[in-house]
ZAVEX-128493 format. One record per residue (C-alpha): residue in one letter; y, x, z. Coordinates in steps of 0.05 Angstrom, whole numbers, plus 5000, padded with zeros to 4 digits. Layout:
BEGIN
AYXZ
...
END
This chain:
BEGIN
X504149524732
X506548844743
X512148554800
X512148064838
X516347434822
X517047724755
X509647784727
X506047434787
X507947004846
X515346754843
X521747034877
X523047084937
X515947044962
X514946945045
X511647555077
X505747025102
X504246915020
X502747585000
X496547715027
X493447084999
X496247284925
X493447924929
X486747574948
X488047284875
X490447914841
X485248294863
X484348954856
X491149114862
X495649634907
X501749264927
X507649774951
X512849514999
X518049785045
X516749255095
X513449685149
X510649055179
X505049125129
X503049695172
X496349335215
X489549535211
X487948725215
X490448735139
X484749165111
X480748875059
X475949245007
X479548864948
X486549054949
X490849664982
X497349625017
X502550225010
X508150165064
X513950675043
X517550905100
X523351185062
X529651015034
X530850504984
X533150984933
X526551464940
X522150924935
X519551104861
X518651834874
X514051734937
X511151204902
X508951744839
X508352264892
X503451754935
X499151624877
X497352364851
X494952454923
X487252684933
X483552034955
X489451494933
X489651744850
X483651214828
X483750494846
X476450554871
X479151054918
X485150624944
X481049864956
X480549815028
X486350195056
X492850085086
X498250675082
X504650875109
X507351425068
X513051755106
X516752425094
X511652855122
X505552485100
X501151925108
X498251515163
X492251055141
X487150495163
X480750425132
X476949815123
X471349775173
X474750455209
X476350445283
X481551025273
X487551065242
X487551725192
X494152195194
X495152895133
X501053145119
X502153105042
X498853625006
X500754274980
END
């Protein structure tokens, strides 16, 4: 797994940078509590974007809980997709969708 502005990019990275790195890194699934990640305009089939809407402190258990989720665990199944994992499940955009997807986490 690497970090950004400690394996790639440099600290304190501007929101507007991002999405051109991860047009570099690609494939990659970048996580990120800033919710403003959440837009169906930022779909693209090379990279996935994970927006946690949780607390700072349960960020690495929905994280682990986010990838052992049916359609998220391989990175072929992720490319394409932006997510907001919240409490009671997951809201997501496909690339190319005109619907935005809501489940509940599963059982």
């Amino acid at each position: 797994m690497r970090h950004l502005g400690r394996d790639c990019g440099r600290q304190g990275l501007k929101d507007e940078a991002i999405i051109p790195l991860l047009h570099q890194l690609a494939p990659v699934t970048f996580f990120t509590r800033d919710l403003g990640f959440y837009r169906r305009t930022l779909c693209h089939p090379e990279y996935c974007l994970v927006c946690l809407a949780v607390g700072q402190y349960e960020t690495a258990s929905f994280i682990r809980r986010f990838m052992k989720c049916p359609g998220f665990k391989s990175r072929s199944e992720r490319m394409g997709k932006v997510v907001r994992v919240t409490h009671t499940g997951l809201q997501t955009w496909n690339f190319n969708a005109d619907s935005e997807r809501r489940s509940a986490w599963p059982t």
